[in-house]
DRENMARDO-291290 format. One record per residue (C-alpha): residue number from 0; x, y, z. Coordinates in Angstrom, 1 decimal. Example, Ala and Ser with C-alpha at 12.3 -4.5 7.8 and 13.67 -1.06 7.14 Angstrom:
2
mardren pos:0&px:12.3&py:-4.5&pz:7.8
mardren pos:1&px:13.7&py:-1.1&pz:7.1
// end
This chain:
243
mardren pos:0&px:27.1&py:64.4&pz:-24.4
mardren pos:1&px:27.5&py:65.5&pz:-20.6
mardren pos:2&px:26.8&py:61.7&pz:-19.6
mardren pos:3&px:29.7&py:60.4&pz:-21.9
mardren pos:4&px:32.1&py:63.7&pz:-20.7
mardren pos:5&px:31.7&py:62.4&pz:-16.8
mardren pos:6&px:31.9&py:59.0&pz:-18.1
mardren pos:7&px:35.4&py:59.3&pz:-20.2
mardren pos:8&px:36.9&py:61.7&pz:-17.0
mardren pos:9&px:36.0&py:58.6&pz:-14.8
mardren pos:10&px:37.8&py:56.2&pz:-17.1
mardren pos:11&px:40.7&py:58.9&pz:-17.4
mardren pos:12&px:41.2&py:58.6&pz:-13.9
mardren pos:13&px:41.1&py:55.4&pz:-12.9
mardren pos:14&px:43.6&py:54.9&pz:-16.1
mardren pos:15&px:45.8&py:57.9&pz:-13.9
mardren pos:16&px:45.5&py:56.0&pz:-10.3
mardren pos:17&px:46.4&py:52.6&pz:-12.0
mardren pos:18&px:49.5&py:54.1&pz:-13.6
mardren pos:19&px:50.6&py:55.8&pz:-10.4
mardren pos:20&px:49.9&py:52.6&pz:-8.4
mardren pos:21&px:51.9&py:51.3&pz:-10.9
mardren pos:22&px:55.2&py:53.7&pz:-10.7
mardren pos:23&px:54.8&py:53.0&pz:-6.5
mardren pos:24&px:54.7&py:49.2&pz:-6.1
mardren pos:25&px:56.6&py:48.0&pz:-9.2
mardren pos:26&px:56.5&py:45.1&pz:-11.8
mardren pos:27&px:56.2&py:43.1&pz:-8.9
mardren pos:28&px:52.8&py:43.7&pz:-7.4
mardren pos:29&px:51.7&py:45.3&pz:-10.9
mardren pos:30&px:51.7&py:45.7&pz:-14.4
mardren pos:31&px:50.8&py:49.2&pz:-16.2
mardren pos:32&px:48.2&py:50.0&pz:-18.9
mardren pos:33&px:50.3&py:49.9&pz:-21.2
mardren pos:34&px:51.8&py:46.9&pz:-20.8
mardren pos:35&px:48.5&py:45.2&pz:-19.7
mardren pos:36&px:46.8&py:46.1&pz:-22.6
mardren pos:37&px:50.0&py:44.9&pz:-24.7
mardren pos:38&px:49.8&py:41.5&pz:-23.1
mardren pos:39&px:45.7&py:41.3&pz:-23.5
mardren pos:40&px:46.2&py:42.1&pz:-27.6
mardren pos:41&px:48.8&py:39.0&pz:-27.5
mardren pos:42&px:45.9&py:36.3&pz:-26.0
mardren pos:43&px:43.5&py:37.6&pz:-28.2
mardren pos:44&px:45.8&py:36.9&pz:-31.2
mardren pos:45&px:45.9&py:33.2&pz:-29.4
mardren pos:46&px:43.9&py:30.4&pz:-30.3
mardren pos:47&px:44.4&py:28.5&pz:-27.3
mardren pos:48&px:43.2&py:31.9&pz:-25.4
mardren pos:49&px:39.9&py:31.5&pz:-27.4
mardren pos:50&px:39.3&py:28.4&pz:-25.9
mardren pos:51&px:39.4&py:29.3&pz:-22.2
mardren pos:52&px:36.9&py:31.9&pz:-23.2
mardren pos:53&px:34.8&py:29.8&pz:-25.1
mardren pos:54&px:34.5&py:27.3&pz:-22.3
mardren pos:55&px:34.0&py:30.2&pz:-19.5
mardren pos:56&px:31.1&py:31.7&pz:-21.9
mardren pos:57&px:29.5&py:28.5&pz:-22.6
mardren pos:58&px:29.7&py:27.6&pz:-18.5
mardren pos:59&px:28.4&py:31.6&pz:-17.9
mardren pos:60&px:25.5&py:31.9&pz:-19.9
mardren pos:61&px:24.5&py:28.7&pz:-18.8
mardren pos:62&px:24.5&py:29.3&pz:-15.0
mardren pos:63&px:23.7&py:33.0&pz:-16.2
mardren pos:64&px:19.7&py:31.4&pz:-18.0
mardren pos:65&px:19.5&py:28.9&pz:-15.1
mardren pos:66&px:19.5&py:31.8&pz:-12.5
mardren pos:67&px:17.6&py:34.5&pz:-14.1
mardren pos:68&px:14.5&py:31.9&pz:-14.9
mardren pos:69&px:15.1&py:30.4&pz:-11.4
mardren pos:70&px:15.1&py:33.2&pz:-9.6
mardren pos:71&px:12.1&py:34.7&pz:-11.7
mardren pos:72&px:9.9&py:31.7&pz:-11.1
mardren pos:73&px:10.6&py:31.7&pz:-7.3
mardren pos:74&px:10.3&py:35.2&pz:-7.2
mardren pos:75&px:6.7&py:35.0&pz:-8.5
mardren pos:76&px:5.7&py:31.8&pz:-6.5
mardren pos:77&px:6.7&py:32.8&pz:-3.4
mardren pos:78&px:5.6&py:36.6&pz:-3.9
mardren pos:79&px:1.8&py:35.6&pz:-4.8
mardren pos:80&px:2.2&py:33.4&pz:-1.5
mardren pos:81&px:2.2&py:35.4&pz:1.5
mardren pos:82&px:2.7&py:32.7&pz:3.8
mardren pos:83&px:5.3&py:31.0&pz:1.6
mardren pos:84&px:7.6&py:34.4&pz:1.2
mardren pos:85&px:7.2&py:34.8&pz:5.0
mardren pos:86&px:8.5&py:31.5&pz:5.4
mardren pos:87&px:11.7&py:31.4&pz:2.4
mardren pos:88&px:12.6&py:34.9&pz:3.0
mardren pos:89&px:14.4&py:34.5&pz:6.4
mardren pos:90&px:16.1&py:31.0&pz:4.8
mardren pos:91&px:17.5&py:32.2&pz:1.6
mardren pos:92&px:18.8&py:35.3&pz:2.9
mardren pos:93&px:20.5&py:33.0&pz:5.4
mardren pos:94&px:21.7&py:30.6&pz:3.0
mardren pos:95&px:22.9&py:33.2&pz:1.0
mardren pos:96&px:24.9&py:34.7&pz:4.1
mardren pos:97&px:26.7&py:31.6&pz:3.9
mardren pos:98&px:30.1&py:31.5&pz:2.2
mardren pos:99&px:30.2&py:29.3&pz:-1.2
mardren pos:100&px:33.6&py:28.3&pz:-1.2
mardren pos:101&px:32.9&py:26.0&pz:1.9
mardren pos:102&px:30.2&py:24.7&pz:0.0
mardren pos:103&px:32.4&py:23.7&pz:-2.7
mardren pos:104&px:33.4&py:20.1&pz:-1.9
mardren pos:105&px:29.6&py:19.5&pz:-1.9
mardren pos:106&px:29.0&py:20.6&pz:-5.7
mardren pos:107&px:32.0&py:18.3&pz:-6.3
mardren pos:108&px:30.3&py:15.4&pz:-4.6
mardren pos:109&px:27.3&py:15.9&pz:-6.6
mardren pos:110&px:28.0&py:17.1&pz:-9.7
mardren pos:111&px:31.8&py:16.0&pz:-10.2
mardren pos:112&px:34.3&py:18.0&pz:-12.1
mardren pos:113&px:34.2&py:19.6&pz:-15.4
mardren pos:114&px:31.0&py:22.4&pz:-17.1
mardren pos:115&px:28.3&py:20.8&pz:-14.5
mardren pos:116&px:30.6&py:21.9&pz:-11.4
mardren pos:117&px:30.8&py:25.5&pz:-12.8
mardren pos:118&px:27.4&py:26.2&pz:-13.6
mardren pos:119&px:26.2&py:24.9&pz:-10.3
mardren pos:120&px:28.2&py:27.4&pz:-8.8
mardren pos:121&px:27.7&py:30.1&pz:-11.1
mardren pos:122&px:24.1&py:29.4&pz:-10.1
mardren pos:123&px:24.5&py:29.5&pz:-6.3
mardren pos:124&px:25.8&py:32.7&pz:-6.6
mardren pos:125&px:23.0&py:34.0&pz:-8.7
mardren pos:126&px:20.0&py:32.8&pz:-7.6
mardren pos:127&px:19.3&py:33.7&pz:-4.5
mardren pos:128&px:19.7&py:37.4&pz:-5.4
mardren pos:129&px:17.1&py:37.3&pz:-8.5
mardren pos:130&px:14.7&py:35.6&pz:-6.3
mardren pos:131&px:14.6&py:38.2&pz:-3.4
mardren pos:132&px:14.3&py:41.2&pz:-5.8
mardren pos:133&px:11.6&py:39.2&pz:-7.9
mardren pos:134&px:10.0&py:38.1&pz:-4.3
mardren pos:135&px:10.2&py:41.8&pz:-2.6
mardren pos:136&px:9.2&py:43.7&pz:-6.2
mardren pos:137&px:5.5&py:42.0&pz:-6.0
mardren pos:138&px:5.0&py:42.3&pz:-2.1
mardren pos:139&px:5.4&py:46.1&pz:-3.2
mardren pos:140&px:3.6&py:45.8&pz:-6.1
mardren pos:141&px:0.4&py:47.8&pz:-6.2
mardren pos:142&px:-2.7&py:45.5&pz:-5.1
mardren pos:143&px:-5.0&py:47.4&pz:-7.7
mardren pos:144&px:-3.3&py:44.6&pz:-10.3
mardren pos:145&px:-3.7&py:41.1&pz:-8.7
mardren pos:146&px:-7.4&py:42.5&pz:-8.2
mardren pos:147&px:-7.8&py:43.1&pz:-11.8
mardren pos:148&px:-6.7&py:39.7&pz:-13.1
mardren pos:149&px:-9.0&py:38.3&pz:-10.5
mardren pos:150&px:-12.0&py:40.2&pz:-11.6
mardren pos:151&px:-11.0&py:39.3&pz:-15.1
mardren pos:152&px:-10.4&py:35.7&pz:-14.3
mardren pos:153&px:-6.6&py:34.6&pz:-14.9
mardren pos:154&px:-5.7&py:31.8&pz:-14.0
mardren pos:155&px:-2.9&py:31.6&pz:-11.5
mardren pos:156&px:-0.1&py:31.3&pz:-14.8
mardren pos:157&px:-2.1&py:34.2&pz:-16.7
mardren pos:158&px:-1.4&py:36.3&pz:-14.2
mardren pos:159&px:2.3&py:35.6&pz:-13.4
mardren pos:160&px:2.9&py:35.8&pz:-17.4
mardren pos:161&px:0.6&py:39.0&pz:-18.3
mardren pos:162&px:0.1&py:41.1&pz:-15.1
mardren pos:163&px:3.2&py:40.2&pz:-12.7
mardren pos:164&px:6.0&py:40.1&pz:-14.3
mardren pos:165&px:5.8&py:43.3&pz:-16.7
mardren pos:166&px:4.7&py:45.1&pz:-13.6
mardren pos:167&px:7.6&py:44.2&pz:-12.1
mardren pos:168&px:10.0&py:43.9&pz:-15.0
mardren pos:169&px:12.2&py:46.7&pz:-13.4
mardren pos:170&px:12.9&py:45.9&pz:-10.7
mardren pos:171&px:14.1&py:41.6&pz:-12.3
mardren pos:172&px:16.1&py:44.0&pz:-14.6
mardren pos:173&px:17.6&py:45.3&pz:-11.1
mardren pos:174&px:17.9&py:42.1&pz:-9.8
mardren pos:175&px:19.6&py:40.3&pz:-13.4
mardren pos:176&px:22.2&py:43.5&pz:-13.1
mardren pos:177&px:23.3&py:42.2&pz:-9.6
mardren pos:178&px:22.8&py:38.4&pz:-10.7
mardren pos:179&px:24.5&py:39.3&pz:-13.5
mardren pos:180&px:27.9&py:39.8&pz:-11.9
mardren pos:181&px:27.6&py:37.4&pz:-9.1
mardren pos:182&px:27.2&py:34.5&pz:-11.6
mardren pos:183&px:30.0&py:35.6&pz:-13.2
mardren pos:184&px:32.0&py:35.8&pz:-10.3
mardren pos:185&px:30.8&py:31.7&pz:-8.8
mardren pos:186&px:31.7&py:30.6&pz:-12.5
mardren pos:187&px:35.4&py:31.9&pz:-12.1
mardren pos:188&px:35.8&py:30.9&pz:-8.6
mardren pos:189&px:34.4&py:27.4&pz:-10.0
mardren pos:190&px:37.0&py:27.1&pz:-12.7
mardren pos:191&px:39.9&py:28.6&pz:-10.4
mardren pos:192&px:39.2&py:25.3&pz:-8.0
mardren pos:193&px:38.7&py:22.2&pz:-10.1
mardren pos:194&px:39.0&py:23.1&pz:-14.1
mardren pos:195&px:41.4&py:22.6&pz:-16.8
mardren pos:196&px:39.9&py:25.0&pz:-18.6
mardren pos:197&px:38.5&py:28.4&pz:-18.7
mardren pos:198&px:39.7&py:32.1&pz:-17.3
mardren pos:199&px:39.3&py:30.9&pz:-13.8
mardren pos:200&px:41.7&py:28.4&pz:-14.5
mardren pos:201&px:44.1&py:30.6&pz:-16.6
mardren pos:202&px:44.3&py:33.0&pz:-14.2
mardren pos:203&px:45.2&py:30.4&pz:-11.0
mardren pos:204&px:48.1&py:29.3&pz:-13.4
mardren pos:205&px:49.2&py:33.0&pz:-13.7
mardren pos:206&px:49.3&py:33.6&pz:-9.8
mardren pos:207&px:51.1&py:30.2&pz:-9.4
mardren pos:208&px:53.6&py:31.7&pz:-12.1
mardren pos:209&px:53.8&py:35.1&pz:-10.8
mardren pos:210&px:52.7&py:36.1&pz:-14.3
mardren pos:211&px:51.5&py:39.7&pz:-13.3
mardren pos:212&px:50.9&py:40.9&pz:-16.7
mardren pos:213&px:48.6&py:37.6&pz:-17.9
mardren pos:214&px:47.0&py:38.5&pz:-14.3
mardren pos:215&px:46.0&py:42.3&pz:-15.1
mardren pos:216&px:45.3&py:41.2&pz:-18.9
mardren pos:217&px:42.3&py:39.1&pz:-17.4
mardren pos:218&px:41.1&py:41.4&pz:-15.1
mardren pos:219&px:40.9&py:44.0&pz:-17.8
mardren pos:220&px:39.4&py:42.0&pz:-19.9
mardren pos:221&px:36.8&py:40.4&pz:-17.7
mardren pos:222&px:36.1&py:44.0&pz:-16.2
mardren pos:223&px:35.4&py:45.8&pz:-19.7
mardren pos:224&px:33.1&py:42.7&pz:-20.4
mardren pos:225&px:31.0&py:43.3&pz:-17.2
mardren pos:226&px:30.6&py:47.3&pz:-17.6
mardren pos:227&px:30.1&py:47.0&pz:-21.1
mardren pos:228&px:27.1&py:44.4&pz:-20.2
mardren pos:229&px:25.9&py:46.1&pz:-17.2
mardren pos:230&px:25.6&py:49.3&pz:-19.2
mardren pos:231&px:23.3&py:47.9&pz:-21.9
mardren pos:232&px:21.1&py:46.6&pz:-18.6
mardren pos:233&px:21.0&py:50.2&pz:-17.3
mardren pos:234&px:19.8&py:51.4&pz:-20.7
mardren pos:235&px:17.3&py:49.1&pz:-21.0
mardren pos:236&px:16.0&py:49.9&pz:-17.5
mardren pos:237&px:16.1&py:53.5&pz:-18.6
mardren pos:238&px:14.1&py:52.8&pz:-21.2
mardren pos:239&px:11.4&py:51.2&pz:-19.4
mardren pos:240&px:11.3&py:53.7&pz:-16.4
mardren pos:241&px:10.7&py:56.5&pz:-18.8
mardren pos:242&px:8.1&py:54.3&pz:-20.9
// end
């Protein structure tokens, strides 16, 4: 009960500093609660609003499996190889330094407009991030394990599947959490640059507009999406730090 008290005094006051942000800079620059969460109840009476979600979930959850099993599998291949993570580590933290959007003529080139386009770069976001938690989580994982599975004899897939990766489940969870949002994030900049569709695209139309209140709706309802999600993560990895 303490947690969801410091929780709703949290929420109350972020509500407070929005509204008084609000009564400083205007309609202009921003829309209130109130009227935010007025305009939000309209879209989702919409159908056509239920399309641009649809085609931002499909795009998400796609990038979204693409980068958590990527990143996973890299993590663990370049983790058991000492050499290899020596080698990678220095390159994706690099390539990851590097800002997407320049990158983004180059995902058009190869994978044209449209779902392929948005995934991709859902994915670049994603990725890298998953893999360097995955990758770090078994350089610190206890050597007592990968000496077990040897003296039991498991193969090198064995050991990935049955010692590895529930040792260092954790810390993926960590790394999904962070993944999580960073996917999101490349599959709404993807859609604000070269979609007809989707909440990346609906929300460059409202800026183009000056539609403040379609502007905040998004926003609020993109940002309850991601805490309600990242929440259930953080229970989860709760629940396997007290198991």
């Amino acid at each position: 009960m303490r947690r969801f008290g410091g929780t709703a005094i949290v929420i109350l006051a972020c509500i407070a500093i929005w509204q008084l942000l609000y009564l400083y800079v205007g309609d202009s620059a921003l829309a209130s609660p109130l009227q935010t969460v007025e305009k939000l109840s309209v879209l989702l009476r919409t159908g056509d609003f239920w399309i641009h979600v649809s085609e931002t979930g499909r795009a998400f959850v796609l990038a979204l499996l693409i980068a958590v099993l990527g990143g996973i599998a890299l993590g663990v291949i370049l983790g058991l190889g000492r050499l290899a993570g020596d080698v990678a580590e220095p390159i994706l933290v690099t390539l990851y330094s590097i800002p997407k959007i320049v990158l983004y003529p180059l995902v058009l080139l190869c994978f044209g407009l449209g779902m392929s386009a948005k995934v991709a770069f859902g994915v670049m976001h994603g990725l890298i991030p998953i893999t360097l938690f995955s990758m770090n989580a078994i350089r610190q994982m206890k050597p007592v394990y990968r000496r077990t599975s040897q003296v039991l004899r498991l193969t090198t897939l064995q050991t990935a599947l049955t010692v590895i990766v529930p040792a260092i489940l954790p810390e993926i969870i960590s790394g999904v959490r962070l993944g999580f949002s960073l996917t999101l994030l490349g599959v709404l900049i993807g859609e604000m640059f070269a979609s007809q569709r989707g909440l990346g695209f609906l929300l460059t139309s409202a800026i183009n507009l000056g539609q403040i209140d379609t502007i905040m709706a998004i926003a609020l309802l993109l940002t309850v999406f991601a805490i309600a999600c990242n929440t259930l993560m953080m229970m989860f990895d709760r629940h396997l730090a007290h198991r």
